[in-house]
N, C-alpha and C positions, 0 to 999 in steps of 0.2 A: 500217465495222464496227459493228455494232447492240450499243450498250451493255446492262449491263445495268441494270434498274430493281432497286430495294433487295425488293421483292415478288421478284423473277425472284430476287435471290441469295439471299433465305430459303430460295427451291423447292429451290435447285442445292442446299444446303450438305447435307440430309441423305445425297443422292447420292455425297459422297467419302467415300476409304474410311478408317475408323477407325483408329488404331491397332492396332497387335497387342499382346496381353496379355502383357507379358515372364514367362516361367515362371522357378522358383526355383533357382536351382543348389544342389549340395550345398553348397558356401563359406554362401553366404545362409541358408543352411535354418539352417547350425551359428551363425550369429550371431543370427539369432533367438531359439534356440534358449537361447542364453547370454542376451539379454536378459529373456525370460519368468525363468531362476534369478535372474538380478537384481533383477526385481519382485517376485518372491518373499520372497526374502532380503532386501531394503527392509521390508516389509512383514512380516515374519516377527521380528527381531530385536529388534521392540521389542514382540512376544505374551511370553505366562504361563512361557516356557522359564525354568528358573532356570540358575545357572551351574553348569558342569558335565554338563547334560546334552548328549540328543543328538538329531537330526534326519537324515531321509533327504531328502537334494536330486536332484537330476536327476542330477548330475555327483559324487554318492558321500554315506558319511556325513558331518555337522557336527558339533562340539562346540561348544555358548554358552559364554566366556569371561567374563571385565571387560571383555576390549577386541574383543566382538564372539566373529561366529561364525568357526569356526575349521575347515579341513578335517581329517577323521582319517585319515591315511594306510594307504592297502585295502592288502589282500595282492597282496605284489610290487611296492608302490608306494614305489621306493626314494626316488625325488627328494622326495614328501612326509613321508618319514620323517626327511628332513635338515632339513627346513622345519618342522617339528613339534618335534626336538629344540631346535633355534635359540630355538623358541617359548617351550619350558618355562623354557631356562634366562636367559632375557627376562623373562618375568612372575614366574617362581616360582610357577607354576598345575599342576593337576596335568592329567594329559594321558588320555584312554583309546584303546588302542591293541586292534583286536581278530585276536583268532587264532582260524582256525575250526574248532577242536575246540574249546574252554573257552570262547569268547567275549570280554566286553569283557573288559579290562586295566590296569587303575590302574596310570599311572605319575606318580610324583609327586616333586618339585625336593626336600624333604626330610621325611618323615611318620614317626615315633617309631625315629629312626635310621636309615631305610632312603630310599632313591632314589636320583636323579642327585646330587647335593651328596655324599654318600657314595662313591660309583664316582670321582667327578671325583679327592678325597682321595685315594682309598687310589691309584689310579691312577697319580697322583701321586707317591707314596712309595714305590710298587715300581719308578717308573723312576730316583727319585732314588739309589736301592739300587745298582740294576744301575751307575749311573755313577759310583757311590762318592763321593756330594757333588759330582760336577761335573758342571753341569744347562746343557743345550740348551735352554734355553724353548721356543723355538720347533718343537722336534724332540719335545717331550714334548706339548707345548699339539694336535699333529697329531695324536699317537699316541691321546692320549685322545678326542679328537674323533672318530677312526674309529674306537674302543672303544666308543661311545655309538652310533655308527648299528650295529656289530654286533650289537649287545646288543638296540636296537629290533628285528634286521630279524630274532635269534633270537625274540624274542617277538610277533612278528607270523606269521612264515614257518615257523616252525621247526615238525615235524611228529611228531616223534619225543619224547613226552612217556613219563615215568615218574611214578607216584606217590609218593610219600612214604612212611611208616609211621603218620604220625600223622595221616594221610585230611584233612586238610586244606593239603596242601603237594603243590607236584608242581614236576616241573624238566623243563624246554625245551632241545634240546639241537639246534644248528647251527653247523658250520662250526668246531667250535673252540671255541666258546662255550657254556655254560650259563646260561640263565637260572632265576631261582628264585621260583616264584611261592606266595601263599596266598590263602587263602580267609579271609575275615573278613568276620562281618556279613553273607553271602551276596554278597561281592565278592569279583573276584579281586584280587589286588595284587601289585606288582612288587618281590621283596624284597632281591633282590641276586643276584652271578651269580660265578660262577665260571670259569678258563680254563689253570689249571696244570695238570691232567691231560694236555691236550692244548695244550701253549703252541706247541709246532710250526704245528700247524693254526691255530690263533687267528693267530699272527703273519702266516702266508699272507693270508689275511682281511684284516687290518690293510693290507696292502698290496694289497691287491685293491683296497679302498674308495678306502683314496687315489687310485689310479689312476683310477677312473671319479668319481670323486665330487671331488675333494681340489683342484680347482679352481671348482668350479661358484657364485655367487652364494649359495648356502643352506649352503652347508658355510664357504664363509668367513664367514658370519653367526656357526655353529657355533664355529666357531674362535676368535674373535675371543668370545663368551659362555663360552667356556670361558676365556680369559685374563681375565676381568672374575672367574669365578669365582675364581679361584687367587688372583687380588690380594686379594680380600673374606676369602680365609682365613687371607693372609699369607704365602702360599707363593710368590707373584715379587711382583715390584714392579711397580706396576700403572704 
């Protein structure tokens, strides 16, 4: 058998065949896909953004925090609406949250009487009512916690808006809930909400949430920031 010379296997080697160019799947394409927002967002979070504001990513809007950027949960985006409250009532940062009739939404942990720290309260004290001094914590700590994502997902979703009398106030109405919004400064903001007109419908709600939601990693975040809150005002024992 006639070897070959190192000459002869230079000749042979461009003669085999090449590999084939593996193409991208969908799976690959979307992890790329996440990696370029990553470089992004590396690279983006420590630009001129101050805190508070907002940015468009590939995969929705951002809000800059203290502790980074933050996603704002889109319409109908219930899971980041759990993950968003968790947030607020973590930092004590205010949140915007947008509806697409009115736009952005100031919501904030507590700003001249009004926000979450407020709802958490009174919340609080109409369940302690209802059970005449004998308190469930843990039955109340839920009840509020799917209070807070109704009340986001009325002011995100909710479609059915009236105005006010005094043209700088309007109310958001979903599901049982009212939310209360103004206008200040050329912002909107989240003032408080309402649910005793219709407490039938609100309580349906209440257990709607829990059923999809009232297990999931972001709502027992929730839960658990709401019982930190109650302890900070004195109302359970932390």
């Amino acid at each position: 058998m006639r070897q070959l010379t190192a000459e002869t296997r230079i000749r042979v080697r461009p003669s085999l065949p090449l590999p084939r160019k593996r193409e991208l799947t969908g799976d690959t394409r979307i992890r790329l896909s996440q990696i370029v927002d990553l470089k992004e967002w590396v690279k983006d979070k420590h630009s001129n953004y101050k805190i508070g504001e907002t940015a468009q990513w590939k995969d929705g809007l951002h809000q800059k925090t203290a502790h980074g950027w933050i996603k704002v949960p889109g319409q109908k985006d219930g899971y980041e609406g759990v993950k968003a409250i968790a947030q607020i009532l973590k930092t004590k940062e205010p949140f915007n949250v947008r509806n697409n009739n009115l736009g952005q939404i100031r919501v904030s942990w507590n700003e001249n009487g009004h926000g979450l720290r407020h709802i958490i309260q009174r919340r609080f004290d109409e369940q302690f009512r209802k059970g005449k001094g004998e308190t469930d914590t843990q039955k109340i700590k839920r009840n509020i916690a799917c209070t807070l994502y109704a009340i986001l997902d009325t002011i995100q979703n909710g479609t059915k808006i009236t105005p006010q009398q005094d043209k700088n106030s309007w109310q958001i109405h979903k599901n049982g809930f009212t939310a209360i919004i103004k206008k200040e400064k050329g912002k909107y903001l989240f003032t408080g909400f309402y649910d005793h007109r219709t407490e039938k419908q609100a309580a349906e709600t209440i257990k709607a949430v829990n059923a999809k939601y009232g297990y999931t990693p972001g709502f027992l975040d929730m839960y658990d920031q709401v019982g930190a809150a109650l302890a900070s005002m004195g109302k359970i024992k932390s």
